[in-house]
C-alpha positions as a printed NumPy array, in Angstrom:
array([[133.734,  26.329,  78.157],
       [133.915,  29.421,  80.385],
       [131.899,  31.358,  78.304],
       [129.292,  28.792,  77.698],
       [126.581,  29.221,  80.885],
       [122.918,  28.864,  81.534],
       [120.933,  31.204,  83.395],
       [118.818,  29.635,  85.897],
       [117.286,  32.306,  87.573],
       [116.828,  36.26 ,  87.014],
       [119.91 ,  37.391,  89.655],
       [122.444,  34.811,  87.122],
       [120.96 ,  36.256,  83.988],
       [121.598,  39.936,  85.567],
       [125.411,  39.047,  86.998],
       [126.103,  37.281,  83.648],
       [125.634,  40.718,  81.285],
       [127.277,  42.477,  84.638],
       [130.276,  40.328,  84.24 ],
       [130.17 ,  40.784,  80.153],
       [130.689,  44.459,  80.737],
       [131.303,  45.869,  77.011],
       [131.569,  42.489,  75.463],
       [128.775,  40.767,  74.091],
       [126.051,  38.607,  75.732],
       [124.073,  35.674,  73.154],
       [121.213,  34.971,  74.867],
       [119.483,  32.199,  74.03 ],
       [115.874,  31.382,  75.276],
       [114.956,  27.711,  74.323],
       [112.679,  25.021,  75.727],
       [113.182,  21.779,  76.768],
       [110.393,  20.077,  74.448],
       [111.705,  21.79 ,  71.146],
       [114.05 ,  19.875,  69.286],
       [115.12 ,  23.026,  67.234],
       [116.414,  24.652,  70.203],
       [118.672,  21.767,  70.781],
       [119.831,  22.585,  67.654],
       [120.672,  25.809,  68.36 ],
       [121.939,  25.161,  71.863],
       [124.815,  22.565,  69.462],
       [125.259,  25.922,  66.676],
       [125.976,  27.881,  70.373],
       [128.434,  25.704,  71.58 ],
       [130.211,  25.956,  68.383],
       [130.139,  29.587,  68.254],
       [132.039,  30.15 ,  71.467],
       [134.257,  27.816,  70.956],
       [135.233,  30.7  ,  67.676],
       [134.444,  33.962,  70.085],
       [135.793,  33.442,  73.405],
       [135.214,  37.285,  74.274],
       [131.174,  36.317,  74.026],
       [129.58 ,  35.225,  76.481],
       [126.674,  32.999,  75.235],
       [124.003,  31.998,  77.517],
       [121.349,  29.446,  77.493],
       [118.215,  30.418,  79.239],
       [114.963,  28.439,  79.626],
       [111.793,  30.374,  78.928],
       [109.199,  28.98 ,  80.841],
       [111.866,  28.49 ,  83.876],
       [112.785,  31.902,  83.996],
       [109.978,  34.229,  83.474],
       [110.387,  37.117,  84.55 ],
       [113.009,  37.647,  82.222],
       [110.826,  35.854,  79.413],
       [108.105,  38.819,  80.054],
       [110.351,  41.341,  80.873],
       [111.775,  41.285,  77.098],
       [108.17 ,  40.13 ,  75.583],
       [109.547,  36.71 ,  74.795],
       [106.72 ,  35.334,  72.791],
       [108.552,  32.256,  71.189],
       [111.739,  29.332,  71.114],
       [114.116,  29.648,  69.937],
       [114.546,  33.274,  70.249],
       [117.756,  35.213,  70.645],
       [118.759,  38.426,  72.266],
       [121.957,  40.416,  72.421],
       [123.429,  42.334,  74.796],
       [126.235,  45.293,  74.661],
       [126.995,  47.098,  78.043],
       [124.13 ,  45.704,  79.591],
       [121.759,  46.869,  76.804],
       [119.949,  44.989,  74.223],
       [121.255,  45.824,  70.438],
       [119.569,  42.724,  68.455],
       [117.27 ,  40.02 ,  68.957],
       [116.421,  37.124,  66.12 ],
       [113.458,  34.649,  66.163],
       [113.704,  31.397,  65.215],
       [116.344,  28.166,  64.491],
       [118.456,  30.153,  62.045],
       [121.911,  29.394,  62.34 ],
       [123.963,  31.176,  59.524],
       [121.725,  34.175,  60.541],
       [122.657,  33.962,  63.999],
       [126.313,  33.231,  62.996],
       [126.031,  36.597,  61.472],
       [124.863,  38.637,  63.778],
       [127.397,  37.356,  66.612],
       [130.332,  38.11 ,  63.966],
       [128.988,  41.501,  63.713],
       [128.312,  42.191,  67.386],
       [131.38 ,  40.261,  68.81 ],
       [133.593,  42.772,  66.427],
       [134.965,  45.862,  69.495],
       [134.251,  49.243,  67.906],
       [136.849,  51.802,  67.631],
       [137.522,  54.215,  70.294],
       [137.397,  56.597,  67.473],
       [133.682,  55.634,  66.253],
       [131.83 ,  58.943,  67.24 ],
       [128.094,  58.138,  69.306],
       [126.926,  61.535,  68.409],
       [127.578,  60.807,  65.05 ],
       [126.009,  57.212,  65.06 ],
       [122.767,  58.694,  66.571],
       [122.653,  61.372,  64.283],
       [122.574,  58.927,  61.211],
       [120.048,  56.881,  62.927],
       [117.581,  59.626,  63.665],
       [118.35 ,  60.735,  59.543],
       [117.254,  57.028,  58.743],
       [114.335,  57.518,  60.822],
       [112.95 ,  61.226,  59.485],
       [113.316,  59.294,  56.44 ],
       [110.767,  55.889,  57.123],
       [108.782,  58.795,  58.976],
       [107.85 ,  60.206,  55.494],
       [108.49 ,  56.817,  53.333],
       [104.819,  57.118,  52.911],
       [101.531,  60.292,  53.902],
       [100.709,  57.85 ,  56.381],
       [103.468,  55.119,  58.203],
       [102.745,  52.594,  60.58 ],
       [105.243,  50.972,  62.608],
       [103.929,  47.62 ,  64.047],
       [104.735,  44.581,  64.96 ],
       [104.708,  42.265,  61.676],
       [102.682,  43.29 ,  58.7  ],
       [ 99.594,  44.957,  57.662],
       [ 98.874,  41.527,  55.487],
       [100.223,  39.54 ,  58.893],
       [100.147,  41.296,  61.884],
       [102.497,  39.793,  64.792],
       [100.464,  41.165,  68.448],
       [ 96.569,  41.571,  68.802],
       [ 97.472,  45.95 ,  69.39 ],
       [ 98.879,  45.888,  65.846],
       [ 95.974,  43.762,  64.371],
       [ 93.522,  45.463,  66.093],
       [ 95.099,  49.248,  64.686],
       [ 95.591,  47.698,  61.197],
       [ 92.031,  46.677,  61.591],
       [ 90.594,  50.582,  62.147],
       [ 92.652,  51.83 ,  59.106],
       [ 91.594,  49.379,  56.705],
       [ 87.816,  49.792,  58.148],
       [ 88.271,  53.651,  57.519],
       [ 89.917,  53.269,  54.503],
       [ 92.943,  55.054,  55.33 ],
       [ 95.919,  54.01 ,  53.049],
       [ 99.224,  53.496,  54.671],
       [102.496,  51.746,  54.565],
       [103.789,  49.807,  57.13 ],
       [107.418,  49.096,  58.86 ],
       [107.73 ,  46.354,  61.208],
       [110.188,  46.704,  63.563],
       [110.664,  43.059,  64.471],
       [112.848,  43.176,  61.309],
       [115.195,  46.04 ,  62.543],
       [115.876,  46.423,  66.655],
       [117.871,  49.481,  65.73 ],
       [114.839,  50.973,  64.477],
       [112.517,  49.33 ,  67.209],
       [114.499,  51.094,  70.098],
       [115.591,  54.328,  68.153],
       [112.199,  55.431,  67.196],
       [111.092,  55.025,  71.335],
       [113.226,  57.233,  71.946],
       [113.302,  59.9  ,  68.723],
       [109.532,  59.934,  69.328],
       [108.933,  60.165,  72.948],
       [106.438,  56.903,  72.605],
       [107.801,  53.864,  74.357],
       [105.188,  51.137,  72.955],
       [104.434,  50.196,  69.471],
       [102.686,  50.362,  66.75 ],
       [103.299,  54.297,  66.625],
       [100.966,  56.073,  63.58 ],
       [102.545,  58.627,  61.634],
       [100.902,  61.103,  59.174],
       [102.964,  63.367,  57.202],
       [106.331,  62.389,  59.431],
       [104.493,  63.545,  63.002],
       [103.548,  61.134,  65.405],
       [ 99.882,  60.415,  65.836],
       [ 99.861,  58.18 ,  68.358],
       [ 99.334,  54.509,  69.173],
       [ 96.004,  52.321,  68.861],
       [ 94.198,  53.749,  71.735],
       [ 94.414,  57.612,  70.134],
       [ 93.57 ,  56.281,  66.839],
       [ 90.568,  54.348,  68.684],
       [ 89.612,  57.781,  70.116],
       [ 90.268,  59.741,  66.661],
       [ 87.7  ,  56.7  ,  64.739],
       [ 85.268,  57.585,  67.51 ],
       [ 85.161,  61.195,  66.962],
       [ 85.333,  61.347,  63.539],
       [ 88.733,  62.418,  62.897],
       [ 90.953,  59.844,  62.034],
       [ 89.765,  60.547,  58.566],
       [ 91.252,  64.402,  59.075],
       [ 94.063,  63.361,  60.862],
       [ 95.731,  60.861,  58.097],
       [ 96.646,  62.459,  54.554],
       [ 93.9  ,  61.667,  51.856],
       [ 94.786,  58.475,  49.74 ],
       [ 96.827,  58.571,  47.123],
       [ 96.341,  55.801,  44.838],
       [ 99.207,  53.354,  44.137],
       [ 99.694,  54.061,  40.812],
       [100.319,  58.212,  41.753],
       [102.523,  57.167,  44.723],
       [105.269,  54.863,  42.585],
       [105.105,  57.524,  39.748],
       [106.155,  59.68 ,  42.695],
       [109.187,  57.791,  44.095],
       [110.039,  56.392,  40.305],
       [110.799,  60.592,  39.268],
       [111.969,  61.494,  42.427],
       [115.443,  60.945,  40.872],
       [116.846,  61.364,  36.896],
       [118.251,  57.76 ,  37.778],
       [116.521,  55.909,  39.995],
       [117.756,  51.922,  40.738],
       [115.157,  49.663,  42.959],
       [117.524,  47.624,  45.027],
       [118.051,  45.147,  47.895],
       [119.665,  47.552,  50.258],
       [121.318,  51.297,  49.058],
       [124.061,  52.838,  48.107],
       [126.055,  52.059,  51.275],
       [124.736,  48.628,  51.728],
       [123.681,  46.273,  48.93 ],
       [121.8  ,  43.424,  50.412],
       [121.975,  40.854,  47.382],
       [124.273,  40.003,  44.876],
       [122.541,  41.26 ,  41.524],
       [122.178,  44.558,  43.179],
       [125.653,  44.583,  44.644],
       [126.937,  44.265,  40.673],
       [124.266,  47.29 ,  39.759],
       [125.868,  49.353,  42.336],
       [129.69 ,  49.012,  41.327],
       [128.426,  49.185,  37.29 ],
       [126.44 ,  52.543,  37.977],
       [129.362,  53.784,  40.276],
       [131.986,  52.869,  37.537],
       [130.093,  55.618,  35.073],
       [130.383,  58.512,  37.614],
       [126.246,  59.411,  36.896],
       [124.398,  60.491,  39.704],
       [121.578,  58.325,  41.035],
       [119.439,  57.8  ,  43.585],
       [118.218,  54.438,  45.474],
       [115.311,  53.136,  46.906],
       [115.349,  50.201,  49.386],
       [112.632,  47.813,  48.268],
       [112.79 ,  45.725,  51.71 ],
       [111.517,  48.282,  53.403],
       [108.115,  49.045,  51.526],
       [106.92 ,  45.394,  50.866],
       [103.919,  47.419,  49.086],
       [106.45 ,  49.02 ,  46.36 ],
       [108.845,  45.781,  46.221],
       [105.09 ,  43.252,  44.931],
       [103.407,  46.397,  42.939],
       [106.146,  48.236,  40.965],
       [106.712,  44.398,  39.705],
       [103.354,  45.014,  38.305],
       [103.244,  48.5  ,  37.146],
       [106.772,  48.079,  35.486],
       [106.058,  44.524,  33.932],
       [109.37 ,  43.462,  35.161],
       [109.181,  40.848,  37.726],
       [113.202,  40.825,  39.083],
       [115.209,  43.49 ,  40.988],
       [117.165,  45.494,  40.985],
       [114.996,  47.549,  38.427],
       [116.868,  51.315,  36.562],
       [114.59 ,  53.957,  35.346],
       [116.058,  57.095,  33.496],
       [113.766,  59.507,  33.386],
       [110.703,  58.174,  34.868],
       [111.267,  55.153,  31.757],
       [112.539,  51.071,  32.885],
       [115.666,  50.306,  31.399],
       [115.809,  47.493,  32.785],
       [117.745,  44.728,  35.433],
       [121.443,  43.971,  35.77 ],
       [121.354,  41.868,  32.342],
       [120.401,  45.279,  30.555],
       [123.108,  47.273,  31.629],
       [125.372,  44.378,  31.596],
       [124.645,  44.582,  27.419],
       [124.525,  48.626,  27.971],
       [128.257,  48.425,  29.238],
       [129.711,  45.995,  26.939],
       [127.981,  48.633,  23.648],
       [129.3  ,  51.676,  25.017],
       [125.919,  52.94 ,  25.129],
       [125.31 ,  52.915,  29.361],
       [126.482,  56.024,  29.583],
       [124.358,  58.038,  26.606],
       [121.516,  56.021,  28.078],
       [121.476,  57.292,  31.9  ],
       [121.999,  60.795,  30.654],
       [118.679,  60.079,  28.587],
       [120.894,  61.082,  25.295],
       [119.15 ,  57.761,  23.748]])
């Protein structure tokens, strides 16, 4: 297949996403020894036989490494892909209805009608908005229970020591956030500290501010746990704790919750438990409910999907998110 190559060398990786143009570029990097990259290599072959406008490269890590380091290749298999000659996703690991996934979303041409300015200004919204998820935000690599580089261990490692409670974002789990907030912040390496939505720095100011004394200063005082879910659980009449938001549902039970709560024509606001993994394993706790998607009305649970399932079918949903009863 024509659009089934390897790259042996840096110039044939560089004349392959030339030749791509606008299209998209798979590439995957795989090693000889590892069976599951054989595996992947077979899922590959299969995919372009479906997408003949992708062009899906197989690259050896360990032959080619300058391209390995030059896009901190740290692991087989490991995918990247390319739009225009510019990286727009990556994905770790043998994973093959993920990676079937993400070339049916990529491999789809946008529009000539989609509007950039638009699409940046609705990332940089999303951003402002992790920016102040939390007092204090760190975006590293992994998280702050299993830090993926020594830089973000070692950061993790001064907050914890100075007692500084944050919440963290990694951005191996989103590449539109990992390249968007470069750029939105001025701060081309990660992890990036944040207090109050401004930029702190990365680990060697926050080395410098534990030195001096001020790191303590710098990031908000603690707010307990209990105070900040309180917070987010009244920060709406109706709140729903979901898999996704409004726009995007990201599991079934939470897809149902959405088109149930949209059928009643009651406000409500969302919040995206998979990206706070502190608020998605504690509000389980402070709640007593151990499922999502989780409704509150007034600061009070009403419950999962089953509950407003029986809500509907009474009549009483309604009444019940205007806190009539």
């Amino acid at each position: 297949m024509a659009n089934l190559v390897e790259a042996t060398t840096n110039k044939q990786f560089e004349d392959f996403l030339a030749k791509a143009g606008k299209c998209l570029t798979v590439v995957h990097f795989h090693a000889a020894w590892a069976p599951q990259c054989i595996q992947m290599n077979e899922v590959m072959a299969e995919l372009a036989k479906e997408h003949a406008h992708t062009t899906f490269v197989k690259l050896e890590a360990e032959a080619v490494p300058e391209v390995s380091e030059k896009y901190e290749i740290t692991s087989v298999p490991t995918f990247l892909f390319f739009k225009g000659g510019e990286k727009v996703d990556h994905m770790d690991g043998a994973h093959a209805p993920e990676l079937t996934k993400k070339v049916q979303r990529w491999a789809v041409t946008r529009s000539a009608g989609v509007d950039v300015e638009s699409s940046t200004t609705d990332l940089n919204q999303r951003l402002k908005k992790l920016l102040n998820a939390a007092p204090c935000m760190l975006f590293m690599k992994g998280s702050s229970q299993e830090p993926r580089c020594g830089f973000s261990r070692q950061i993790v490692g001064l907050l914890k020591e100075h007692s500084i409670q944050f919440s963290s974002f990694d951005i191996l789990s989103d590449e539109e956030v990992r390249q968007g907030l470069k750029i939105y912040s001025n701060w081309p390496t990660y992890p990036q500290l944040y207090a109050n939505g401004e930029l702190v720095g990365g680990l060697d100011i926050v080395k410098e501010l534990a030195e001096s004394g001020e790191l303590e200063n710098t990031c908000p005082k603690a707010v307990t746990l209990e105070h900040r879910l309180k917070t987010i659980i009244n920060k709406s009449p109706v709140m729903l704790f979901m898999k996704g938001n409004k726009e995007a549902a990201k599991c079934g039970f939470s897809r149902q919750t959405l088109e149930i709560l949209n059928d009643t024509g009651v406000d409500y606001d969302t919040f995206d438990i998979l990206q706070d993994e502190e608020v998605r394993q504690e509000l389980k706790t402070y709640s007593n409910w151990p499922t999502y998607p989780q409704l509150y009305v007034k600061g009070d649970l009403i419950g999962g999907l089953d509950i407003l399932k029986e809500l509907k079918e009474s009549g009483d949903l309604v009444s019940v998110l205007k806190g009539e009863s």
